[in-house]
N, C-alpha and C positions, 0 to 999 in steps of 0.2 A: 516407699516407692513413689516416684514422683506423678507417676502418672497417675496416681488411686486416691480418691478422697474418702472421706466417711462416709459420704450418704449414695458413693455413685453405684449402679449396678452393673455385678460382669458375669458376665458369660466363657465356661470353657467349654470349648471342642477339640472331644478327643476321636484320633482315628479308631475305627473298628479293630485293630491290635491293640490298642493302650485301653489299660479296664481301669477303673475308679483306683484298686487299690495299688497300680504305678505313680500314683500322681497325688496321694494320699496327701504327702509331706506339703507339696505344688500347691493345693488346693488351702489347705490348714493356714500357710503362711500367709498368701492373700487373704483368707476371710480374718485375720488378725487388724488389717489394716481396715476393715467397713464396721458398720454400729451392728448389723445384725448377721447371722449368716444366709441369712436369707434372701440377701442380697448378689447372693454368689449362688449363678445355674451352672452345672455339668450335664452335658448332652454328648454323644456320638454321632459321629457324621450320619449313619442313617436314621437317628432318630429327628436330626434334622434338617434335612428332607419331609419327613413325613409330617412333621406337625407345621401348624402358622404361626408363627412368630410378627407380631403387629411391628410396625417399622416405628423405628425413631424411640430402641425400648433398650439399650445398652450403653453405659460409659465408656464398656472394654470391655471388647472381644476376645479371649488368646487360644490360637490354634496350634494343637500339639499331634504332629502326623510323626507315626514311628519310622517313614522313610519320606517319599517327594508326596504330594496330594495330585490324588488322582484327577481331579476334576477344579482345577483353582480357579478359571473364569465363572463359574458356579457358587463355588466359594464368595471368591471377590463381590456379584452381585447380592448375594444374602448380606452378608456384610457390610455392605455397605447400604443398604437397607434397614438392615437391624439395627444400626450405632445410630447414637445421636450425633449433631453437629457438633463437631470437636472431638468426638468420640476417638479412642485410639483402638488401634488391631495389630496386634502384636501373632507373625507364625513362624513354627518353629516347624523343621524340615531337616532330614538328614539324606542327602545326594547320595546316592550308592556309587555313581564313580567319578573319583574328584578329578580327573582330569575334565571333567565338564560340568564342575562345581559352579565355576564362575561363569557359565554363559547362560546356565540353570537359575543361578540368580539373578542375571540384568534381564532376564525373560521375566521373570517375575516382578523386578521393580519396575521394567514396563509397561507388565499389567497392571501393576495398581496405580500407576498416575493415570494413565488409559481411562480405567474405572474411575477416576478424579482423586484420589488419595493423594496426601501427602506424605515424600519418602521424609523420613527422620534418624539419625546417625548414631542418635544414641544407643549406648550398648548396657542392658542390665543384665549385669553378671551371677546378681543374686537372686533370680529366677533361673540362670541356667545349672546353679549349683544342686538347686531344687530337682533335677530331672535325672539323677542319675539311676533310678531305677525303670527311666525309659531308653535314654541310650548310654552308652558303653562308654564313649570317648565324648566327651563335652566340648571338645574343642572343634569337632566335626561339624557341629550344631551348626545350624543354617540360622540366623534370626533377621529377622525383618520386621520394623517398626513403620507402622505408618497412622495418620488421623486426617480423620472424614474432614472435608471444607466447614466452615462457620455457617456454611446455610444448608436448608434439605434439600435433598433432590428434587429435582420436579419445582423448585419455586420460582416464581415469577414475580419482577418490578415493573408497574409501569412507566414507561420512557414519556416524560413533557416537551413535543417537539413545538408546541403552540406560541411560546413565548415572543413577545416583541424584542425584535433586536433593535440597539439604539446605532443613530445614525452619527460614525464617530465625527465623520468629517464635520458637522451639522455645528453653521458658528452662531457660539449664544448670544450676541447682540448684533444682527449684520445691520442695524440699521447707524449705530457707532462707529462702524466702522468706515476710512475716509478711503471715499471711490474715485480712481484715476480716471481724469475727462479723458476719452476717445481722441481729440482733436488737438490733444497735447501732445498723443504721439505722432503725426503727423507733421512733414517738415513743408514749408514752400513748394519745394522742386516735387512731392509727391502729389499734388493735386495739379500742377500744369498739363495740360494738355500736350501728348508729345506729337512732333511733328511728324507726320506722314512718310516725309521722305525717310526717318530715321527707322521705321517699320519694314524697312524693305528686304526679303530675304530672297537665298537663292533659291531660283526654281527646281533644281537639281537636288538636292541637300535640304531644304526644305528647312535652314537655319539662317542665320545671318553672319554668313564665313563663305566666300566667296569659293567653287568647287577648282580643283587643276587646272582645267580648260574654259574658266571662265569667258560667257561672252555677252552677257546680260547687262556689264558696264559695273556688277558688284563690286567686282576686283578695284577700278578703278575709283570707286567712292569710297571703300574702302581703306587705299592708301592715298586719297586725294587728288590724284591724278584727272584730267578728265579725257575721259572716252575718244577715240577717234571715229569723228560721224559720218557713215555710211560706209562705213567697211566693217565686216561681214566675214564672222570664222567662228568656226563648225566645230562642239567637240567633240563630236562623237560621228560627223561626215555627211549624215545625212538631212540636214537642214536645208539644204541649197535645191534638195530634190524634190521638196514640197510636200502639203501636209498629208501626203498619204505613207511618206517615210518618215515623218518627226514623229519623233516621242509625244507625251501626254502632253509633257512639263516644258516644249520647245517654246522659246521665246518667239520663235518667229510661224507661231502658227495665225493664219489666216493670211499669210503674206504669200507673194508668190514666190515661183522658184528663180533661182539667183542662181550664177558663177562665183565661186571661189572667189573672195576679194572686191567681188564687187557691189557696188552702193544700191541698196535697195530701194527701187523706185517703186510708186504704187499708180497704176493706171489711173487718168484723170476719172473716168467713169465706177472707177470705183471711190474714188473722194465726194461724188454727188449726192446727194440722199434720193430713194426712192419717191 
């Protein structure tokens, strides 16, 4: 049997209907495979219950219930308690109606990943041949193989979060390495001083793109043209009517009010300094 070595110990659990001598043949074949037979316990499910069984104390467990087991999440925790790491658990179960054979068993392979088992596919036939003076029909047999994780339960690693991490970008000789002058990238025309008049945006737009109704003279520098001086048009109407209707951004604030078209004079007393 692949799963049994000489020195390992197993454990069987039999249901309170299955007596020692159902399983007579069961038992004799397995203790063939270990050095002593002493190495092989048979227990009934109440009798284990009742005793303590020290954890971490079985190679293989096999449970042989004459129909479903009454109590499998019971089960499942002893068990996996009592096997060592790697340990296998092998149970056998007979469904009393097989139209709900198969959902009887993904319940059960559920539980025992749940419990943290691992499922296993293999099918030993020459244990099931062994059982025929427990059930009738062998083919009916339910088996489920499964084995404990490689560590015990309950065990803990500790995590090393302290480590220095290295700095990938970090270059190994930057003093080697040849540094572009500043003043290289730099062309002529980037350090002249630009002229004033070319700064000039419109007041409206608050860009240097003269608006629709230009009347600031933008348009006119713009396309080169120059201004016609002292005539006076309004985009928006209200300019001529003085600074209590202009906007923020009106070119003609502080000026007086004008007609339509006409040349904007400024009283002599107002060109005098105080």
């Amino acid at each position: 049997m692949t799963f049994l070595k000489e020195n390992n110990s197993v454990l069987v659990v039999l249901d309170s209907e299955i007596s020692n001598n159902d399983v007579a043949d069961f038992v004799s074949s397995i203790t063939k495979y270990l050095n002593k037979a002493e190495q092989l316990s048979t227990l009934s499910t109440r009798e284990l219950e009742k005793l303590s069984i020290n954890s971490s104390s079985y190679d293989a467990i096999i449970s042989i219930f004459k129909r479903s087991c009454p109590n499998p999440r019971i089960l499942l925790e002893e068990c996996l308690r009592m096997l060592k790491p790697r340990g296998t658990l092998i149970i056998y179960e007979l469904f009393q109606q097989k139209e709900n054979a198969h959902s009887v068993y993904d319940e059960r392979v559920s539980s025992l990943k749940l419990a943290g088992f691992k499922i296993k596919t293999q099918d030993i036939k020459q244990l099931k041949n062994l059982l025929l003076n427990v059930y009738s029909n062998i083919d009916n047999i339910c088996e489920i193989i499964a084995e404990k994780p490689s560590f015990e339960i309950g065990s803990s690693v500790t995590l090393n979060f302290g480590g220095k991490k290295s700095n990938i970008w970090k270059l190994d000789s930057a003093v080697d390495e040849e540094l572009i002058n500043e003043d290289d990238l730099l062309d002529e025309s980037d350090v002249l001083k630009p002229i004033t008049t070319s700064l000039k945006v419109c007041s409206t737009t608050g860009k240097r793109k003269a608006c629709k109704d230009c009347t600031c003279g933008l348009a006119e520098e713009l396309s080169g043209k120059t201004a016609q001086e002292g005539t006076a048009k309004s985009s928006c109407g209200n300019c001529y009517l003085g600074d209590a209707f202009r906007c923020a951004s009106c070119p003609y604030l502080g000026m007086p009010a004008f007609k339509p078209g006409e040349k904007v004079v400024l009283p002599e007393n107002q060109l005098k300094a105080d």
